[in-house]
C-alpha positions, 0 to 999 in steps of 0.5 A, spaced: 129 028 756 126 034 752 129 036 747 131 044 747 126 049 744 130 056 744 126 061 740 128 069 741 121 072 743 119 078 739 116 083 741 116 081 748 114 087 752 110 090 748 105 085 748 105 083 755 103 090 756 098 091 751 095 085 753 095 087 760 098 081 764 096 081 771 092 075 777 085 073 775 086 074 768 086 068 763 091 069 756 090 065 751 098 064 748 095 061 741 102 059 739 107 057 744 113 057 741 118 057 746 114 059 751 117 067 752 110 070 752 107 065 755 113 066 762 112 074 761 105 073 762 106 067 766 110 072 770 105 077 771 100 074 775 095 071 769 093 063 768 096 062 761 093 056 756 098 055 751 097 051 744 102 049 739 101 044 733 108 042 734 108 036 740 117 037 740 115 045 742 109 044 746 114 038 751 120 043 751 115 048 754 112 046 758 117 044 762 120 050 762 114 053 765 113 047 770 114 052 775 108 056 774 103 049 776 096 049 774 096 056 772 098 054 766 095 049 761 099 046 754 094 044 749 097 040 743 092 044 737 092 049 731 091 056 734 084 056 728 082 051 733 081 057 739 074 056 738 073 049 741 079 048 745 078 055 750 073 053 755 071 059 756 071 067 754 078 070 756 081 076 758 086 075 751 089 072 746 096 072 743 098 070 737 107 071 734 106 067 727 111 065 723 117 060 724 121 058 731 128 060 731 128 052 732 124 050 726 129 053 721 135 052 725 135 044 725 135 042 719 131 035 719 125 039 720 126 041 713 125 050 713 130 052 712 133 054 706 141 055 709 142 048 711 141 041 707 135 036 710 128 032 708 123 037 704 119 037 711 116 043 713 111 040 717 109 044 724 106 040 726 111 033 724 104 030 721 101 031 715 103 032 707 110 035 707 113 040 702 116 035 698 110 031 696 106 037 696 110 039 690 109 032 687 101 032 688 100 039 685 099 041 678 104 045 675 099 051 674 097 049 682 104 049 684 106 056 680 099 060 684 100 056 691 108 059 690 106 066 686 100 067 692 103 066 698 110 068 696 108 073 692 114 071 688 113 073 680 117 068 677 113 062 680 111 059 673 119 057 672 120 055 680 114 051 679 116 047 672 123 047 676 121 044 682 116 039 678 122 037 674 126 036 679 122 032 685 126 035 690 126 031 697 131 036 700 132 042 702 138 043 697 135 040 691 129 045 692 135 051 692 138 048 686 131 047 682 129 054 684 137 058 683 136 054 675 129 057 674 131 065 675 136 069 671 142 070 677 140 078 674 133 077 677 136 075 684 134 079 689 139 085 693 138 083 700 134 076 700 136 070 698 133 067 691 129 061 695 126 065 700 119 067 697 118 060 694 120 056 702 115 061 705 110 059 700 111 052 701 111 053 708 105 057 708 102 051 704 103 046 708 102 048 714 094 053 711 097 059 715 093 063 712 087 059 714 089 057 721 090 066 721 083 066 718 079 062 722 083 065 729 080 072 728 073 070 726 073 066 733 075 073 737 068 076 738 067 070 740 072 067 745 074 074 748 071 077 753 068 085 753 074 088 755 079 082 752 085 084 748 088 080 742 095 082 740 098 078 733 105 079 731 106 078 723 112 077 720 110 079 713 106 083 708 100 077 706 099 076 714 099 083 716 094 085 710 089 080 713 090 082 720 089 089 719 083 088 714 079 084 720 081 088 726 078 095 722 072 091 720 071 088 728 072 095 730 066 098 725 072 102 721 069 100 714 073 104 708 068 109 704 064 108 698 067 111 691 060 112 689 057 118 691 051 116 692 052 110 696 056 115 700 050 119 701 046 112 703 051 110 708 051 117 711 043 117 713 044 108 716 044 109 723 051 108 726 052 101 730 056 100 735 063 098 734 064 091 738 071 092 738 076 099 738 083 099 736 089 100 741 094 100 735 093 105 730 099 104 727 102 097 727 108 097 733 116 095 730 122 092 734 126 097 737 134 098 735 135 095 741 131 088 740 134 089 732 141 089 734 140 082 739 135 080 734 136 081 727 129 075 726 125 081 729 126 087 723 119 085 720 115 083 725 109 087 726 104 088 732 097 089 731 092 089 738 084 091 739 080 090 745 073 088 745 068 093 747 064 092 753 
């Protein structure tokens, strides 16, 4: 029996549509989840190849998508392996970082800070957990891995904290961390772990690297006219998607130099490879908020590779 993977997908019909889903399209879902995206795209007609670095989500959906045959392909892989597992350029690549729904709510995978369970935090349940991430890294290391991918700015006591504490669960990291910041210096609306748990996940699972490695893999894994859309969820991811779809779109940011201005001014313009289709990032709607209040930070991005 598989276990169930149940995850409120985001921003569902908005990256459907700008992917434009439809028969004869191939549509790499990068992140599987619980396979929402991949079912409305599925739906739609196109072949979807799904990967996910979690064996527990990437069971649950394929059964849920068993219906759709061979129209749709599971791959157990990181999405920063979408150069070597596509066989072949495709008509879209989709991309809903972040944690599943099912992550954070079972508590002996170790996400969450709101319930009590092993210092996991393994996506793919291989590898170095939190726990002993904390235990390898120097102090020093620790407070930069917790002040750079959870912008927190007291990770220099978080980090004496935890390595004094040596937690093995999520509960004595909280302590650790709840003793390391005044309580005049907790946050209003966020609980006082939340950046250090999204800097160890980040950390255990190279978030940011596995990001840094799909988009460079874009020109080369879609097809003139394809389409790639990446839902973020916060601002560090946001940042690196932003910056590498203005660079693939040739939108450079000007000189301050005059002079280099100038220079600039008199190059032949190159050909943008891609061209945006989202000048701003799109938001959940009011409606999407109410049903799921997970989808509030969520930010969508797209760009279509030029022909």
């Amino acid at each position: 029996m598989t276990r169930p993977f149940h995850h409120d997908t985001v921003l569902l019909t908005e990256a459907v549509s700008l992917l434009q889903a439809e028969a004869g399209r191939v549509i790499v879902d990068g992140t599987l989840g619980g396979g929402g995206h991949s079912e409305a795209l599925l739906a739609r007609g196109a072949t979807v190849i799904g990967l996910d670095r979690d064996p527990t989500a990437l069971a649950a959906a394929s059964q849920r998508l068993a219906p759709f045959g061979d129209r749709f392909r599971p791959v157990l892989a990181t999405f920063g392996r979408l150069a070597e597992v596509v066989p072949g350029p495709v008509d879209g690549v989709l991309l809903d970082l972040g944690v599943s729904s099912p992550q954070l709510d079972v508590a002996d995978r170790g996400f969450s800070f709101m319930q009590d369970g092993p210092l996991d935090m393994r996506m793919s349940q291989a590898g170095e957990t939190a726990a002993e991430l904390i235990t390898r890294l120097s102090e020093a290391e620790l407070a930069d891995v917790i002040y750079q991918l959870g912008e927190e700015r007291l990770s220099r006591p978080i980090a004496r904290a935890l390595k004094a504490a040596k937690p093995s669960t999520t509960s004595a990291a909280v302590e650790a961390i709840k003793g390391a910041v005044p309580r005049k210096a907790w946050p209003k609306d966020t609980h006082v772990a939340t950046r250090t748990f999204q800097a160890l996940r980040m950390a255990v699972n190279g978030e940011l690297d596995e990001l840094g490695l799909a988009l460079e893999a874009l020109p080369q894994v879609l097809k003139p006219g394809g389409r790639a859309a990446i839902i973020t969820f916060h601002s560090l991811e946001d940042r690196a998607v932003k910056h590498a779809f203005k660079a693939l779109c040739g939108d450079e940011q000007a000189s301050a130099d005059p002079r280099r201005r100038e220079l600039d001014a008199r190059q032949p313009k190159a050909t943008p490879a891609f061209r945006s289709l989202t000048k701003k990032p799109q938001t959940a709607s009011e409606a999407e908020l109410d049903k799921n209040p997970r989808s509030r930070s969520a930010k969508l991005r797209a760009v279509e590779k030029c022909a």
